[in-house]
C-alpha positions in Angstrom: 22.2 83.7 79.4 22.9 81.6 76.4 21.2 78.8 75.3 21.7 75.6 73.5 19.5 75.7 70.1 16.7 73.5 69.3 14.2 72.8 66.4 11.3 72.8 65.9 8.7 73.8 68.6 7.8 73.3 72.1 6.0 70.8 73.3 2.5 71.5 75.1 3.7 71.4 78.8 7.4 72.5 78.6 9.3 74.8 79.9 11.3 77.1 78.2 13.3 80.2 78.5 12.0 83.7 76.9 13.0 87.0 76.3 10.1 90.0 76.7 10.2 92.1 73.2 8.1 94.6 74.1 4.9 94.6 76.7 1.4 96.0 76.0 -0.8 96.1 79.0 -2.5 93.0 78.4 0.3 91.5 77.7 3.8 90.5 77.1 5.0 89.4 73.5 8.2 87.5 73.5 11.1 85.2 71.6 12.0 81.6 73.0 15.7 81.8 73.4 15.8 77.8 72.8 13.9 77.6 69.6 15.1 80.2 67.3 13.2 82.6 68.3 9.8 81.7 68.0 7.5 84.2 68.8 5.3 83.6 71.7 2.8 86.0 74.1 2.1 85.5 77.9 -1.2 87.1 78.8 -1.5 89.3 81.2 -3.9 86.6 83.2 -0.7 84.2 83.1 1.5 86.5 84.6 1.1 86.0 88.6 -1.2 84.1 90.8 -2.3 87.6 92.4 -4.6 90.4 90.3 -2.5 92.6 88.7 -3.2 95.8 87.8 0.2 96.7 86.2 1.9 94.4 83.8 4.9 96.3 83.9 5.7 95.9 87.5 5.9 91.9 86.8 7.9 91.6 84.0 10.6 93.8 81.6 11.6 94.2 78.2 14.7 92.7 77.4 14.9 90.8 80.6 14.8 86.7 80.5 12.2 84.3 82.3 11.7 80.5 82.4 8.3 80.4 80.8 5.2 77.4 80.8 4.0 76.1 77.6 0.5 76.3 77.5 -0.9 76.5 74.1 1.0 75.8 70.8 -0.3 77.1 66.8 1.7 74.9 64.6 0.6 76.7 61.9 1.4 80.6 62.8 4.5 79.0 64.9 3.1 81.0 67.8 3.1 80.3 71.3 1.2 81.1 74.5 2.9 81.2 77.7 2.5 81.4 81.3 4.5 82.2 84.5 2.0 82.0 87.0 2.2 78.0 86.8 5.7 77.6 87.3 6.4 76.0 90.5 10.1 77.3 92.2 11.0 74.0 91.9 10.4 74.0 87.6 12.2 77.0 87.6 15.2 75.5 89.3 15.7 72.3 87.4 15.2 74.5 84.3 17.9 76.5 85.3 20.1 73.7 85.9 19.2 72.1 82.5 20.5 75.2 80.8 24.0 74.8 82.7 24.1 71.1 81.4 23.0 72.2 77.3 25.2 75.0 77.6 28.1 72.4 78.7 27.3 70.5 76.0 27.8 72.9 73.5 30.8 73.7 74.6 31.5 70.1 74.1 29.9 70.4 70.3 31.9 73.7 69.6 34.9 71.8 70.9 34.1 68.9 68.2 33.5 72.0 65.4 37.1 72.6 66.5 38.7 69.9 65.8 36.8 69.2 62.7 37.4 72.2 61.3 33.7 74.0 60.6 31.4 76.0 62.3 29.4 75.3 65.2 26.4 75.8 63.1 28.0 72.8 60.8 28.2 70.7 64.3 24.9 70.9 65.0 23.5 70.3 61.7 25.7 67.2 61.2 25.3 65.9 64.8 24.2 68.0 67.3 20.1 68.2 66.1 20.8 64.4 65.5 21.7 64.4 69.6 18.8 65.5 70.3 16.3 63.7 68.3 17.3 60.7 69.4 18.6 60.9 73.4 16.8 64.4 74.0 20.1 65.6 74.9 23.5 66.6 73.4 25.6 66.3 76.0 24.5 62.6 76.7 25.0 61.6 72.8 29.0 62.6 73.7 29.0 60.2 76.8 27.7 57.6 74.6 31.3 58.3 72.6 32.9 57.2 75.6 30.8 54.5 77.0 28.7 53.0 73.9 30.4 54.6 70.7 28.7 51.2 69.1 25.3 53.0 69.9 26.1 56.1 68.0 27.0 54.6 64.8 24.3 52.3 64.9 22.2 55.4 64.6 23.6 56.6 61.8 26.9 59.1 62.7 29.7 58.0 61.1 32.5 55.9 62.8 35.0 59.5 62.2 32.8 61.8 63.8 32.3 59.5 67.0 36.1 58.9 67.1 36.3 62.5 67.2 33.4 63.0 70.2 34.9 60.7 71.4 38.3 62.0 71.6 36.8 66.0 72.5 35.0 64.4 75.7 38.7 63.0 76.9 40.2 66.4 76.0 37.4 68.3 77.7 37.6 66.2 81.1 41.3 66.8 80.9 40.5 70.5 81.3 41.7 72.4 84.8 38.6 73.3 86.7 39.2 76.6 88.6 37.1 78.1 91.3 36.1 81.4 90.8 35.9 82.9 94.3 33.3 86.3 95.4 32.7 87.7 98.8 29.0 88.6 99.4 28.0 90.9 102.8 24.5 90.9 103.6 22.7 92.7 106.2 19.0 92.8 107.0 17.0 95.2 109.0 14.4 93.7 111.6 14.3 90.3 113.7 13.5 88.4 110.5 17.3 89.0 109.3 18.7 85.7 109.6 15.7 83.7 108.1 16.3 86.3 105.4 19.9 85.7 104.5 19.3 82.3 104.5 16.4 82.8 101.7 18.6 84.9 99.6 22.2 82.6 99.8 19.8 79.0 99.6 17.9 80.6 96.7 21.7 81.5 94.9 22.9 78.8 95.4 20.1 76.1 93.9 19.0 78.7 91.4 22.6 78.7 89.8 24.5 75.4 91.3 27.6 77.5 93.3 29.0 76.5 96.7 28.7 78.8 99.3 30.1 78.7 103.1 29.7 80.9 106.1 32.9 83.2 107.0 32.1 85.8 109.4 29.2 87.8 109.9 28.3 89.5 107.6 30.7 87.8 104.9 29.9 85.0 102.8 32.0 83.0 100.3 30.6 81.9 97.4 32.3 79.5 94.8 31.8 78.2 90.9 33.8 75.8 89.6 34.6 76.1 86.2 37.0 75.0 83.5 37.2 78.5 81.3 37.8 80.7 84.2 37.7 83.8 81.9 34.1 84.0 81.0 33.1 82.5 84.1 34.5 85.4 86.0 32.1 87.4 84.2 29.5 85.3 85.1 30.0 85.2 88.5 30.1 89.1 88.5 26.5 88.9 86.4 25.1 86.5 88.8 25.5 87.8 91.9 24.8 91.4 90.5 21.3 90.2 89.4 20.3 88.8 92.5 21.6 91.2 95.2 20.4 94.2 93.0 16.5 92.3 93.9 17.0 93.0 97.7 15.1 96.0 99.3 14.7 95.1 102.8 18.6 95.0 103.5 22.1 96.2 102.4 24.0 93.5 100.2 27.3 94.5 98.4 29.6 91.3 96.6 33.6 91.5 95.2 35.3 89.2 93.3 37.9 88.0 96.0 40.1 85.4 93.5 40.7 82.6 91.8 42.7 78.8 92.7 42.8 75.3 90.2 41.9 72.6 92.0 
């Protein structure tokens, strides 16, 4: 999972997405994906609302987790997390937050592009500027289109939102495909069909994809995209994750094809 970049630290309260470096029993230290890796620790008392005994069983090096905020040392640049208060719902509209940065930096890497730098360059000459002032790349770029005045009131030149400008038109004109997988789940016991419902409700709100009923046990599931390639990929990683997390059932998934709308 990539993430748009930010600077700075967190704020006391957020959430954020972390990768586990390396576990000790008490706890799990980590790097925040978002900020540049800074270094924070979720204590083994922050990692579920039940006692646990083993840390390991509850979280992985190298794996990724949405994380709470809940202490922040300015001056050490250190963090302390939790993922025991995280409500599914936080976890959900974090999720989708990342799809909207990381279509915004496609946007910004788009406007590198045509500029002619590095997507590095992009963000130091407008993307951090974004940020601090709507909280949000990818709204700065609709501003381009709808308020360009707005922009260059706040200081980026009248070139540069020409050119946002110009990239969100070209981005829009873009072909969105749909990247189409089977998935065929089965569950063992009378609870099967509350089950499947779980699993394809929790897919499809975790990571925004369409998905329709064929046939017993077959299930289509959809994401619309406009760089088919990677997202193929994605798809593939997605639904690998989550069907790999079922152990009361049998689930199996194949990329079945792909149509522009």
């Amino acid at each position: 999972m990539y993430v748009v970049k930010k600077v700075g630290l967190p704020a006391y309260g957020e959430n954020v997405i972390v990768t586990v470096k390396s576990i000790t029993p008490n706890s799990a230290l980590c790097t925040l994906d978002e900020y540049n890796n800074v270094e924070g620790m979720i204590h083994v008392s922050e990692v579920s609302g039940k006692w646990v005994k083993d840390i390991r069983k509850y979280v992985k090096v190298d794996k990724k987790y949405v994380a709470k905020v809940i202490s922040v040392d300015e001056r050490k640049k250190f963090v302390l997390l939790s993922l025991k208060r995280l409500s599914k719902r936080e976890k959900d509209e974090k999720m989708n937050e990342i799809k909207r940065e990381q279509r915004a930096e496609k946007l910004l890497s788009l406007f590198a592009r045509k500029k002619g730098i590095s997507l590095e360059k992009a963000y130091e000459l407008i993307g951090y500027k974004l940020q601090e002032i709507y909280g949000d790349i990818f709204v700065g770029f609709e501003y381009a289109l709808k308020q360009p005045e707005n922009l260059i009131k706040r200081g980026i030149s009248k070139e540069d939102v020409a050119l946002m400008k110009e990239t969100v038109n070209e981005f829009m004109k873009r072909k969105i495909t749909r990247i189409k997988a089977e998935i065929r789940l089965k569950f063992f016991g009378p609870n099967g069909i509350k089950r499947i419902k779980e699993v394809l409700t929790n897919i499809k709100n975790k990571y925004n994809l369409d998905i329709k009923y064929v046939s017993a046990p077959k299930y289509l599931v959809v994401l619309k995209t406009n760089n088919p390639k990677s997202a193929t990929k994605e798809l593939s990683n997605i639904l690998s994750e989550e069907l790999s997390k079922i152990k009361d059932g049998e689930a199996e998934f194949e990329i079945i094809g792909r149509e522009n709308e």
